[in-house]
C-alpha positions as CSV (number, residue, x, y, z in Angstrom):
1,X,26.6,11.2,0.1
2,X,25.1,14.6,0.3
3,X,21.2,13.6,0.0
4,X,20.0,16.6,-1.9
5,X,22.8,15.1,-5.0
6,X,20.0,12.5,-5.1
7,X,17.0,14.8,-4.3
8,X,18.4,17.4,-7.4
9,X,18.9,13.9,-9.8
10,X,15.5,13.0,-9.4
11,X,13.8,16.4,-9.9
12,X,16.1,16.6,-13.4
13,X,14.5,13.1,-14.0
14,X,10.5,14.5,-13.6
15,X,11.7,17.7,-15.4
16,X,13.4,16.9,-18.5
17,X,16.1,19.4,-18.6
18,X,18.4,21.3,-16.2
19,X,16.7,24.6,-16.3
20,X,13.3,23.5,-15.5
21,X,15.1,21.9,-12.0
22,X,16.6,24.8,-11.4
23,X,13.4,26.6,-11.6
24,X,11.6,24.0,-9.7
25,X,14.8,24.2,-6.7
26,X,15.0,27.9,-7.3
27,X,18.6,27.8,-7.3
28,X,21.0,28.5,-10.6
29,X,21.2,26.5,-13.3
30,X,24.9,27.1,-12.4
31,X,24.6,25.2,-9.0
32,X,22.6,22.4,-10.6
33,X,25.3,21.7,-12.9
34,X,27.9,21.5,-10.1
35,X,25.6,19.3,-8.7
36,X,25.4,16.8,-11.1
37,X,28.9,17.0,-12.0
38,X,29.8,16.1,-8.5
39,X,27.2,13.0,-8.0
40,X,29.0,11.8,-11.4
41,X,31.9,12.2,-10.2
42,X,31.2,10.4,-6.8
43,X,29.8,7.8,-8.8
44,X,32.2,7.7,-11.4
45,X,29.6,7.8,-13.8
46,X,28.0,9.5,-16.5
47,X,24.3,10.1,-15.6
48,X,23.0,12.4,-18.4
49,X,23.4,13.2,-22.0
50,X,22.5,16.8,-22.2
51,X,21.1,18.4,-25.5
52,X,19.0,21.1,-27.2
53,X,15.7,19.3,-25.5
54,X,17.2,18.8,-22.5
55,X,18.9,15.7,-20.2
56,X,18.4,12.5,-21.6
57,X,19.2,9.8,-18.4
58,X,22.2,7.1,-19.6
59,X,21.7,3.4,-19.0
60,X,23.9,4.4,-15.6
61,X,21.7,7.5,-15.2
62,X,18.7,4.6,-15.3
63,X,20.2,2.3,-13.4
64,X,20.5,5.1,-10.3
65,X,17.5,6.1,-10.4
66,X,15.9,3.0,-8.3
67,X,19.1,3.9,-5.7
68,X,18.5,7.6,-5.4
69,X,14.4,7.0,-4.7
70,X,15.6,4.6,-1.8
71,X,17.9,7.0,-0.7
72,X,15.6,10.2,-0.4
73,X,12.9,8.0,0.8
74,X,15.2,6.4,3.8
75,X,16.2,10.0,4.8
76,X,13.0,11.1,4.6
77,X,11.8,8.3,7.0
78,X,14.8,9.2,9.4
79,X,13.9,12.5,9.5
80,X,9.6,11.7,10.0
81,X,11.3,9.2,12.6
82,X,14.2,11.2,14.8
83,X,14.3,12.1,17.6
84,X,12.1,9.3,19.0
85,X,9.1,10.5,21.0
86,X,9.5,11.6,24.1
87,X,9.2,8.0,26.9
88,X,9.6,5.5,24.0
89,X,12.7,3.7,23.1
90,X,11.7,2.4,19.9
91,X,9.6,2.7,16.8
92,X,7.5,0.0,15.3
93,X,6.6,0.0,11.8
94,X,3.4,-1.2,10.5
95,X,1.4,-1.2,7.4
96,X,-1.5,-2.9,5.6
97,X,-3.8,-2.1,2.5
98,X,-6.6,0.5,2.7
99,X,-9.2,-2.4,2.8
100,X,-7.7,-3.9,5.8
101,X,-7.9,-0.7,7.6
102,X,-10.8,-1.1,9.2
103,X,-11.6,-2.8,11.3
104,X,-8.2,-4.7,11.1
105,X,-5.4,-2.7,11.5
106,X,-7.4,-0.1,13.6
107,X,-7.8,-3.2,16.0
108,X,-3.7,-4.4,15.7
109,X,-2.4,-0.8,16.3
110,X,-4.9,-1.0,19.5
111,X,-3.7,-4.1,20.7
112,X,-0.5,-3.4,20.3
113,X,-0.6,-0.1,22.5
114,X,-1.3,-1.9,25.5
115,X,1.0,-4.7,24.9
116,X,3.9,-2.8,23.4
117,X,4.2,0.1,25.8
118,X,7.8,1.1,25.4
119,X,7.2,1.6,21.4
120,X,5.5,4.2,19.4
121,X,3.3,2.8,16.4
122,X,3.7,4.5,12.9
123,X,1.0,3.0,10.4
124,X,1.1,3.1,7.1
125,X,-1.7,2.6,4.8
126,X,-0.8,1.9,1.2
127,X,-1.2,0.2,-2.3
128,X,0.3,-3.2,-2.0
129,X,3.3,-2.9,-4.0
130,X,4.4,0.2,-1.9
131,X,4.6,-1.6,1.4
132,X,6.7,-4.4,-0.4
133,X,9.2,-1.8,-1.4
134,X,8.8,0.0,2.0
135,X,9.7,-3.4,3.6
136,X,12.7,-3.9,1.5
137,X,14.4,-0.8,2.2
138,X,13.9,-1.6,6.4
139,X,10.6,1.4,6.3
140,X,8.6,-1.4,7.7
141,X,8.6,-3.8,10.1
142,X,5.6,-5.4,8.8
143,X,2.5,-5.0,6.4
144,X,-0.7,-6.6,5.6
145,X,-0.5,-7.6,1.9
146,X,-2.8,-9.1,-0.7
147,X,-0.1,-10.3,-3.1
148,X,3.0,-10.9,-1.4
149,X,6.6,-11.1,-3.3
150,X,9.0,-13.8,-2.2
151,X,12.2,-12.4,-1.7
152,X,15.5,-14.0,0.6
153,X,14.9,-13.4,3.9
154,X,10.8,-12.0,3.8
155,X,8.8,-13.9,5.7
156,X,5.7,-14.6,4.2
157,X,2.7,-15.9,6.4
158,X,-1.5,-16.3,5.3
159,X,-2.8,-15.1,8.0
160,X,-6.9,-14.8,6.7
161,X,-8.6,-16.2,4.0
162,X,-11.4,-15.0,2.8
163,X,-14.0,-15.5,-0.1
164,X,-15.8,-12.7,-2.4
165,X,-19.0,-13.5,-2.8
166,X,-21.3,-11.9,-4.8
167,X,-24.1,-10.0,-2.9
168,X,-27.1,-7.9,-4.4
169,X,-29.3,-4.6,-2.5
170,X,-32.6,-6.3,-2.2
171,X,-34.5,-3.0,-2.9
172,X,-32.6,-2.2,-6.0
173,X,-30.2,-5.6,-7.8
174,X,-29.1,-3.6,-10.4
175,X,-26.9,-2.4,-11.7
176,X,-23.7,-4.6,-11.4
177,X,-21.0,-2.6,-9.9
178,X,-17.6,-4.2,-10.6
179,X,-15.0,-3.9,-7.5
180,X,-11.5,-4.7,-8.8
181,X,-9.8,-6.6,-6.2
182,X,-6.6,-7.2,-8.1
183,X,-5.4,-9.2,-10.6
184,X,-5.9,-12.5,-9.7
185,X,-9.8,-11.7,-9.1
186,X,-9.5,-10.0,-12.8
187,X,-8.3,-13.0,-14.2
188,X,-10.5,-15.3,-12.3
189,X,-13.5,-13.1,-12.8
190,X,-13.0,-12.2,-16.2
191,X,-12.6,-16.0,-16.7
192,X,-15.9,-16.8,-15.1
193,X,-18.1,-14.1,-15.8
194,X,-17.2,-12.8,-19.3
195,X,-20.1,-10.9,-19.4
196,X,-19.4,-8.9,-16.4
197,X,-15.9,-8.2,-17.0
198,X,-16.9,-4.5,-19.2
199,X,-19.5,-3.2,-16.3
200,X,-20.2,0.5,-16.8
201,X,-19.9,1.2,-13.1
202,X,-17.0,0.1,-11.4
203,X,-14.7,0.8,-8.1
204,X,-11.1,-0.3,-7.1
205,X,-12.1,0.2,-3.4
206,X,-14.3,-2.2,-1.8
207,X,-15.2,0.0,1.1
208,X,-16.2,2.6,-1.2
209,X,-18.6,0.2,-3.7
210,X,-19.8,-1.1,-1.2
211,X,-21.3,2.6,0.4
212,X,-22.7,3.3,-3.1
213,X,-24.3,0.4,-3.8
214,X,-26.0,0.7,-0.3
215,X,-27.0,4.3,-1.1
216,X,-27.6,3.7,-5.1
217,X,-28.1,0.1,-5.1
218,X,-26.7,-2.5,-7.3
219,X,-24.8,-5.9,-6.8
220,X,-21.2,-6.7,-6.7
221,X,-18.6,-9.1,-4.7
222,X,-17.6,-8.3,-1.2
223,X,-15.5,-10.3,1.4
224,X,-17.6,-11.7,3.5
225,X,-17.1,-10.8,6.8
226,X,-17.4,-7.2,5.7
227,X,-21.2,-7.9,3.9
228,X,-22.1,-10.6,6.7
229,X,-24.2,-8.3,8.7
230,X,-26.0,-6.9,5.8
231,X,-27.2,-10.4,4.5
232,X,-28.1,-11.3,8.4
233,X,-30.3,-7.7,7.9
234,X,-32.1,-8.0,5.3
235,X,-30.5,-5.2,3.1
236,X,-28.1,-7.3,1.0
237,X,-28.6,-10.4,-0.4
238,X,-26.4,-13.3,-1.6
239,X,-26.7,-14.3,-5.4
240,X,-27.3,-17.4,-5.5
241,X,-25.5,-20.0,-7.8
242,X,-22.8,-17.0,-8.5
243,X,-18.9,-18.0,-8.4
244,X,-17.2,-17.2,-5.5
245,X,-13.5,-16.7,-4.9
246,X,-10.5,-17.0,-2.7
247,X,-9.4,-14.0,-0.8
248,X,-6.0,-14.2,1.4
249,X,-4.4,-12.0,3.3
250,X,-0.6,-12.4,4.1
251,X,1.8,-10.9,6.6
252,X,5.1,-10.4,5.7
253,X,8.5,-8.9,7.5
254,X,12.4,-9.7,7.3
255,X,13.2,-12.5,9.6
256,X,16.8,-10.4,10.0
257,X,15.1,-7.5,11.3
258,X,13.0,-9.5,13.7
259,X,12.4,-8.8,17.5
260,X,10.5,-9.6,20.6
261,X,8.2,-6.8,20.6
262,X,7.6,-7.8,16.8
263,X,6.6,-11.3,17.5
264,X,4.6,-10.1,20.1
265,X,2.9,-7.9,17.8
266,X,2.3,-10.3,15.0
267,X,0.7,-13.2,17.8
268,X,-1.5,-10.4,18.5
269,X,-2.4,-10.2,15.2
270,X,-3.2,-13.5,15.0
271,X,-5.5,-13.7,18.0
272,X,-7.6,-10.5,16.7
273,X,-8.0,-12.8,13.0
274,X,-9.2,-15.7,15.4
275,X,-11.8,-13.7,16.7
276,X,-15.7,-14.0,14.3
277,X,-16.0,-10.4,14.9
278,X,-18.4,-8.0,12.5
279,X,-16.3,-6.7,9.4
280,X,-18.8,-4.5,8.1
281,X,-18.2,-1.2,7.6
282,X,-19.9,2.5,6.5
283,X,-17.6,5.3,6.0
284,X,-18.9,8.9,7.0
285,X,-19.0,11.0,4.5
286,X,-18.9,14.1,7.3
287,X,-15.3,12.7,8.1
């Protein structure tokens, strides 16, 4: 199918009307229409009820909508992805949350370049729920994931568990910052710590609490690798008697799409978790 059908559907979708896509495409709102007539017609389906206030989608026009994102996004990739960079012979796809970034991933994509020369590396750092539908459509050939789904044929391995415990800058406690850390730290934290659970400060970036709180002060839960040589410092210091909570991370890839040089890659992986290496970490502000 002709990908801008699907790339014209979608911008009707975010607009509301045919006009404004047309004016959004700059093309006529004459070539829109034989657009969408020509996707219904390949699809043999009505997509749109179209009225005074514009293009209402139909519960077919709904139902593509999932299947033209996945296509636009695929031919995106292919096109990011082709031709292949000049000495390689394949691509390896990887991807992982923002606060595994660093050190983690920064230390896999390393490791990986001098065990994996025949492939180029593409990283992708992303929410969670994005690299689950990345993997799906074959965009991935693995991420780093806090919450993992369980679908036929993902592979779903813990590779790290960690605990958040909560730490305090011993020149300034106060105030408390809350770092949201997903929703089964909401629930458990809420649950725990009622009184904590409507802080007036709060982040949903660990990395980036954690800078302010060394610059502002305040107190707040970390993993703890990453606050480990702070405590060992003398600039942060463990609450005592404060709940503390799981942390896992999880790999996850298709065991269809498998290969050597992705095994290789995810033993790797596994070695640099066995290491007790220093997690902290300061971003520059300059950078």
């Amino acid at each position: 199918m002709d990908i801008e059908l699907a790339k014209t559907f979608l911008e009707i979708v975010r607009c509301g009307s045919l006009i404004a896509a047309a004016e959004r495409l700059h093309v006529t709102q004459t070539a829109i229409t034989a657009r969408v007539q020509k996707l219904e017609s390949s699809l043999n389906s009505k997509l749109f009820v179209r009225n005074r206030a514009g293009a209402k989608l139909t519960a077919d026009g709904e139902a593509f909508v999932v299947y033209a994102n996945q296509l636009v996004q695929t031919w995106e990739a292919a096109v990011r992805d082709l031709p292949l960079p000049e000495g390689f012979h394949k691509i390896l796809h990887i991807g992982g949350e923002v606060s595994l970034c660093n050190p983690l991933i920064l230390d896999w994509v390393r490791e990986i370049q001098k065990a994996v020369p025949t492939h180029a590396i593409k990283t992708e750092i992303r929410d969670g729920s994005t690299l689950l539908r990345q993997l799906e459509l074959g965009l991935l050939d693995a991420a780093l994931v806090y919450q993992p789904a369980y679908w036929p044929d993902l592979q779903v391995e813990q590779i790290l568990e960690e605990k958040l415990i909560l730490v305090r800058l011993i020149a300034k406690p106060e105030p408390y910052v809350y770092i949201d850390w997903g929703v089964g730290f909401r629930q458990s934290h809420d649950a725990a710590l009622p009184e904590k659970a409507k802080a007036a400060l709060s982040f949903n970036l660990g990395p980036v609490a954690l800078q302010y709180i060394l610059d502002n002060g305040g107190s707040g839960y970390f993993r703890t690798r990453v606050v480990q040589s702070y405590i060992e410092s003398g600039i942060l210091e463990r609450v005592s008697s404060a709940p503390e909570f799981s942390y896992p991370t999880y790999l996850v890839y298709s065991r269809s799409r498998s290969s050597a040089e992705l095994q290789l890659a995810i033993k790797l992986l596994k070695d640099i978790v066995t290491r007790d290496s220093d997690w902290s970490q300061r971003w520059d502000p300059l950078i």
